[in-house]
N, C-alpha and C positions, 0 to 999 in steps of 0.2 A: 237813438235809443227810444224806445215805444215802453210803454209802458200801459199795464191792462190789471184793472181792480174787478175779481170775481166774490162777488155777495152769496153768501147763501144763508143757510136759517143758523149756521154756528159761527160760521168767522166771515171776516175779510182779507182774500190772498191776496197780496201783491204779486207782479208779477215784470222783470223789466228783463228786457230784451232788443235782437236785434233779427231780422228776415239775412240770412245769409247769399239770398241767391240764389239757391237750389232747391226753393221750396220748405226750408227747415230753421229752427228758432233757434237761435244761440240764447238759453238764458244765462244774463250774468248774476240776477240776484232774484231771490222767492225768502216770502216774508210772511207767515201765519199770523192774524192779530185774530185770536176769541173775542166773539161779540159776546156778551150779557144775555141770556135765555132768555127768549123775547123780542130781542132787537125785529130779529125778521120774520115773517112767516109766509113762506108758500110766496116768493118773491114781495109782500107787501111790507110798506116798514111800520114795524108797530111802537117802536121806540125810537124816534127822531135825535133824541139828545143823544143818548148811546152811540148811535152810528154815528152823530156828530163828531163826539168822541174820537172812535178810531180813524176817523178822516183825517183829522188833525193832527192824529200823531205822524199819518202818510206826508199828510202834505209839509210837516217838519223836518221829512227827509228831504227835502229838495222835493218830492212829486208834486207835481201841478197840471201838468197835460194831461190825460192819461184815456184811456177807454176805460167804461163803465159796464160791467154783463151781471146782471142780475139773473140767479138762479130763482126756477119758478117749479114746482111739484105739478105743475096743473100740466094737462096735453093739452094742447090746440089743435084744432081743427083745419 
């Protein structure tokens, strides 16, 4: 099971799953947590404790491994 935390400026997705073999995700669970307005902005974090916060509730569910993708507003070059 793989397991992938997506940050953006409103929430933290969980997300858990498995690669089936053919290129394609079996999700078996997705999980919305609203962050605090503020927490993020433009991928940077501006509220540490916050996100603190909802990490902890993740990592109560048993998540501990996980990938980390931070969304960022900005293009790169």
């Amino acid at each position: 099971m793989k397991n992938i935390i997506y940050l953006s400026n409103t929430s933290a997705q969980l997300v858990s799953g498995v690669c089936n073999g053919s290129n394609q995700i079996d999700i078996s669970d997705f999980q919305d947590y609203q962050l605090p307005e503020g927490t993020m902005l433009d991928g940077a974090i501006m509220d540490e404790d916050a996100l603190k916060d909802v990490l902890r509730i993740i990592n109560k569910k048993g998540i501990g491994d996980c990938k980390l993708v931070i969304d960022s507003g900005r293009n790169r070059a």
